[in-house]
N, CA, C and O atoms as CSV, one atom per row, in Angstrom:
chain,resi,resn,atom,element,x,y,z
A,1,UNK,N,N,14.336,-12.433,45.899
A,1,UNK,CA,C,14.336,-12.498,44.440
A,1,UNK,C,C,12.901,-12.671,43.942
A,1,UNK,O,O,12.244,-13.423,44.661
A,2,UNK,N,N,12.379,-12.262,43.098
A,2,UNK,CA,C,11.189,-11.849,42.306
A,2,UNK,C,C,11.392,-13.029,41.477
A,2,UNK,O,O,12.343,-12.758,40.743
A,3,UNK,N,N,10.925,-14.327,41.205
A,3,UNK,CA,C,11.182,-15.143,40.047
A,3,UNK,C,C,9.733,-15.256,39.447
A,3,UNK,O,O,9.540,-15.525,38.261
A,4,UNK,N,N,8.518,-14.980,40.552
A,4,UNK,CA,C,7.273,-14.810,40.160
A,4,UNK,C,C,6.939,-13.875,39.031
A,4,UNK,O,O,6.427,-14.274,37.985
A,5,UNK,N,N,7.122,-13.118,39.176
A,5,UNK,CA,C,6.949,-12.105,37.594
A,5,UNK,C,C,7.503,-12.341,36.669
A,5,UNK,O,O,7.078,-12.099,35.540
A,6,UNK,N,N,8.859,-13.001,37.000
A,6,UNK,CA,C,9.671,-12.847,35.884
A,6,UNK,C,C,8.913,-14.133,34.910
A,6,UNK,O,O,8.773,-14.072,33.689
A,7,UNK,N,N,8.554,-15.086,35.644
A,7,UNK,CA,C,8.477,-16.451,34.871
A,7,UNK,C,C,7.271,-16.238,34.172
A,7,UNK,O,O,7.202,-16.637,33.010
A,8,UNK,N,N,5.862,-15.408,34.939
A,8,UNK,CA,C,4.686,-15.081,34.283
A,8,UNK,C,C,4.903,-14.516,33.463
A,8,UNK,O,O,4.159,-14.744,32.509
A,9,UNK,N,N,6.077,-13.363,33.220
A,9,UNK,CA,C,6.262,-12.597,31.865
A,9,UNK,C,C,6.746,-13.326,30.916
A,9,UNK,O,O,6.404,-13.308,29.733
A,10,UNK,N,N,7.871,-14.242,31.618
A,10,UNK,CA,C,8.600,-14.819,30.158
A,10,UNK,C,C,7.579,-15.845,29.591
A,10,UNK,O,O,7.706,-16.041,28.383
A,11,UNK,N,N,6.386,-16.687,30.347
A,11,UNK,CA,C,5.065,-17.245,29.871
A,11,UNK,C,C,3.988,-16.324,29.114
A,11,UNK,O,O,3.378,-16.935,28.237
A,12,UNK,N,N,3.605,-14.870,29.292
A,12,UNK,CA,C,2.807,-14.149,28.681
A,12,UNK,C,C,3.850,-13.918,27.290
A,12,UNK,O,O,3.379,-14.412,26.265
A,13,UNK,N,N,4.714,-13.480,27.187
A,13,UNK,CA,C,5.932,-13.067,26.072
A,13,UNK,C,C,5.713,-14.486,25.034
A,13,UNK,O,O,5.133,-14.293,23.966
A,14,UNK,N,N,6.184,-15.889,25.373
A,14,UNK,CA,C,5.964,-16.540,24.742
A,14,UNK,C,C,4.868,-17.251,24.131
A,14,UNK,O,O,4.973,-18.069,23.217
A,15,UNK,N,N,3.769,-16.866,24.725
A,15,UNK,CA,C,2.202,-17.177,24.629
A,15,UNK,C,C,2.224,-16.079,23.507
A,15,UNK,O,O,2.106,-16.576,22.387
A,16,UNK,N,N,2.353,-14.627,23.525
A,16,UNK,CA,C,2.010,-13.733,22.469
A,16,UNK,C,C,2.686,-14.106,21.043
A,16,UNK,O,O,2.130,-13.935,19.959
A,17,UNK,N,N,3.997,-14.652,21.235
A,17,UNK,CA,C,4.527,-14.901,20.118
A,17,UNK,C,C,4.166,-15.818,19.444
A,17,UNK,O,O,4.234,-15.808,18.215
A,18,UNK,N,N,3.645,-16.926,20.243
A,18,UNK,CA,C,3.299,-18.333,19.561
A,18,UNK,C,C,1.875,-18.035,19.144
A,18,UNK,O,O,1.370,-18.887,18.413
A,19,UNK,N,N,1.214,-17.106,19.430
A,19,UNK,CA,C,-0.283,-16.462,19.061
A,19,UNK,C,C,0.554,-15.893,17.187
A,19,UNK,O,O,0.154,-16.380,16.129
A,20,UNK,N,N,1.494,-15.016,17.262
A,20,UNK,CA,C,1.544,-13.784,16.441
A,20,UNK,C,C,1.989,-14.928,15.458
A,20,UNK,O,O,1.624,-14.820,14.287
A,21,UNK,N,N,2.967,-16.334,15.938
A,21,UNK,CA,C,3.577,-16.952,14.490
A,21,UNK,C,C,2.424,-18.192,13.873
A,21,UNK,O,O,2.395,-18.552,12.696
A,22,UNK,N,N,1.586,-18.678,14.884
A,22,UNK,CA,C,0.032,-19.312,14.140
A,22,UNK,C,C,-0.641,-18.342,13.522
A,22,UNK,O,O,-1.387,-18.801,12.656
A,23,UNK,N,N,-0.682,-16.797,13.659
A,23,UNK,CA,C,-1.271,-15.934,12.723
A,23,UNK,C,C,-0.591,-16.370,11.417
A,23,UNK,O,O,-1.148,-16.885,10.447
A,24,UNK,N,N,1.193,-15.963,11.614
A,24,UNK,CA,C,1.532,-15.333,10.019
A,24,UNK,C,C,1.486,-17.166,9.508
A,24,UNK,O,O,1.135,-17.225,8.329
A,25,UNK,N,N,1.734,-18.491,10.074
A,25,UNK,CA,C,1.655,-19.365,9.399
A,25,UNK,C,C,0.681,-20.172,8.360
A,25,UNK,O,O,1.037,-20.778,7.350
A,26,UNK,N,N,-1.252,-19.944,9.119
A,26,UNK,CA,C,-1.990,-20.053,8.228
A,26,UNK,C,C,-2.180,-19.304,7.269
A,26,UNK,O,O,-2.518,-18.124,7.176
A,27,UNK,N,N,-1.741,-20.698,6.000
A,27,UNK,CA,C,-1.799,-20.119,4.673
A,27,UNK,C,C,-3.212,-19.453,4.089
A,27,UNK,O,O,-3.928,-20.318,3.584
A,28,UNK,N,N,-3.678,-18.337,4.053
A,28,UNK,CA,C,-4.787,-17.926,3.286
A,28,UNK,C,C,-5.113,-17.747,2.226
A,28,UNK,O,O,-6.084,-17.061,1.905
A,29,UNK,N,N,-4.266,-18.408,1.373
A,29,UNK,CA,C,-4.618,-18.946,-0.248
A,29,UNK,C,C,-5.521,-19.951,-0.500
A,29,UNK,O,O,-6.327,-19.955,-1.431
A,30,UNK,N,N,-5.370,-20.872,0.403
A,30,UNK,CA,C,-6.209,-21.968,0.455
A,30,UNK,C,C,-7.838,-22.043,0.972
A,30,UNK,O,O,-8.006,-21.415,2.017
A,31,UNK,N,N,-8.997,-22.660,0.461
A,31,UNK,CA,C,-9.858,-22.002,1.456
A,31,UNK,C,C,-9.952,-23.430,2.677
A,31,UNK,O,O,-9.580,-24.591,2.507
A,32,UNK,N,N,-10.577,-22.806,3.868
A,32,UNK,CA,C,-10.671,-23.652,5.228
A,32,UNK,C,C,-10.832,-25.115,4.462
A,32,UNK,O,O,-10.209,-26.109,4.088
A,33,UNK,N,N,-12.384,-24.376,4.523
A,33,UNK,CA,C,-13.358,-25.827,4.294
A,33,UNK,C,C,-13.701,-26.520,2.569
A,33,UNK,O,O,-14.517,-26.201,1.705
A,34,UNK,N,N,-12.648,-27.565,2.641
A,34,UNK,CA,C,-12.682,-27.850,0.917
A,34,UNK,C,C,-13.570,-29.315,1.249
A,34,UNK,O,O,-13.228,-30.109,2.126
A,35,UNK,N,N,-15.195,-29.552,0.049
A,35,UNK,CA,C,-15.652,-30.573,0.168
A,35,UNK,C,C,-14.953,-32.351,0.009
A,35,UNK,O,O,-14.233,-32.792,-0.887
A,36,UNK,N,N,-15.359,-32.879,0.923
A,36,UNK,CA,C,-14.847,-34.192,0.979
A,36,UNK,C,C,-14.764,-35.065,0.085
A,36,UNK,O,O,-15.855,-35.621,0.204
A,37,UNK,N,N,-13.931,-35.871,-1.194
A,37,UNK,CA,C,-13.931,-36.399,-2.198
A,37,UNK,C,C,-14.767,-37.474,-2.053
A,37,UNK,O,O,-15.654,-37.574,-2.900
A,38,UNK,N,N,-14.693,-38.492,-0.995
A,38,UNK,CA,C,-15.158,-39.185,-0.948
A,38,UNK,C,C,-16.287,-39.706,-0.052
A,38,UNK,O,O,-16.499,-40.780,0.511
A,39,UNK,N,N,-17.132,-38.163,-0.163
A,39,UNK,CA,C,-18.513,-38.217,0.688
A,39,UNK,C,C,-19.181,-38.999,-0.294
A,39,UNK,O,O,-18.765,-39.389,-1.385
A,40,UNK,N,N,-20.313,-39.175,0.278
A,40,UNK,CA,C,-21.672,-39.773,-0.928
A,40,UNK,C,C,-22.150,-38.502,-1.286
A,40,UNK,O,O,-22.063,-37.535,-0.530
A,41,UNK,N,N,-22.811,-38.448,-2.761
A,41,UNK,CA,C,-23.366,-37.671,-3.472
A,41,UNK,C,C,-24.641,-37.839,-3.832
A,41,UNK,O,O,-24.935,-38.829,-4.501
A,42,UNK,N,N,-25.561,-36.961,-3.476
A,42,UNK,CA,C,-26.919,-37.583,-3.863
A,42,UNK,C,C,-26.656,-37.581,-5.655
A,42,UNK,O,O,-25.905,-36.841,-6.291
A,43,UNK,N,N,-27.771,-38.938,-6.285
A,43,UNK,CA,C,-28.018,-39.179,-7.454
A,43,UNK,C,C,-28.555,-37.821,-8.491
A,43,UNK,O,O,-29.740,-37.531,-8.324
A,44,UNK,N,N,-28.244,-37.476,-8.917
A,44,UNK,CA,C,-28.766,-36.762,-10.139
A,44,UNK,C,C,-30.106,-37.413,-10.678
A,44,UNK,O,O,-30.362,-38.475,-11.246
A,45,UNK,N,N,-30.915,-36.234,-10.224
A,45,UNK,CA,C,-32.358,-36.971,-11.227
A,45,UNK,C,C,-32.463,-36.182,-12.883
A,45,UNK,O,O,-32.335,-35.099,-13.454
A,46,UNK,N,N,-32.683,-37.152,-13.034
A,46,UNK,CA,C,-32.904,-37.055,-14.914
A,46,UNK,C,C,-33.849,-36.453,-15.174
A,46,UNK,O,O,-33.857,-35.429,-15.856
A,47,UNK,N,N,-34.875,-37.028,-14.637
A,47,UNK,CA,C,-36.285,-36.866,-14.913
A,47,UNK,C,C,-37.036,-35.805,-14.894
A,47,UNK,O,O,-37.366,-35.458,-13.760
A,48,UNK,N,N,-37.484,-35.063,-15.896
A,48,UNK,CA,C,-37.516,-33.629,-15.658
A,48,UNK,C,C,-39.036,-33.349,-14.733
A,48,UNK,O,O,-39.760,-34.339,-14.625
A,49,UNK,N,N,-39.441,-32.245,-14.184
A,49,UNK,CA,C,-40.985,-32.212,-13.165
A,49,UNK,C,C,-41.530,-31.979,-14.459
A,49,UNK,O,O,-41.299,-31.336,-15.482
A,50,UNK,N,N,-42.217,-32.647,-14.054
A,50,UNK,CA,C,-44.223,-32.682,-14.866
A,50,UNK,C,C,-44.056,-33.704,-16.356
A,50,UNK,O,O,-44.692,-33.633,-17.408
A,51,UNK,N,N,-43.029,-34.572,-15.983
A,51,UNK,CA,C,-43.158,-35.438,-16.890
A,51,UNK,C,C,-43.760,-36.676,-16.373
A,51,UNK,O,O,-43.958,-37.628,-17.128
């Protein structure tokens, strides 16, 4: 009995699918990288140059 192929196929088969359904699941409406709310922000300078 051949169970060697069979099991590598039914592992390649389910590897492709679980590839093809993380494709269609990330949502691409959203973008990746959204900035962190609660990073630090550098200060705003007021002060205009050459004053």
């Amino acid at each position: 009995m051949a169970f060697r192929p069979l099991i590598f196929g039914v592992l390649f088969i389910a590897v492709f699918v679980m590839i093809i359904l993380s494709l269609i699941w990330v949502d691409k409406s959203h973008p990746i990288r959204q900035p962190d709310p609660l990073a630090p922000t550098a200060p705003a300078n007021s002060a205009q140059p050459g004053q």
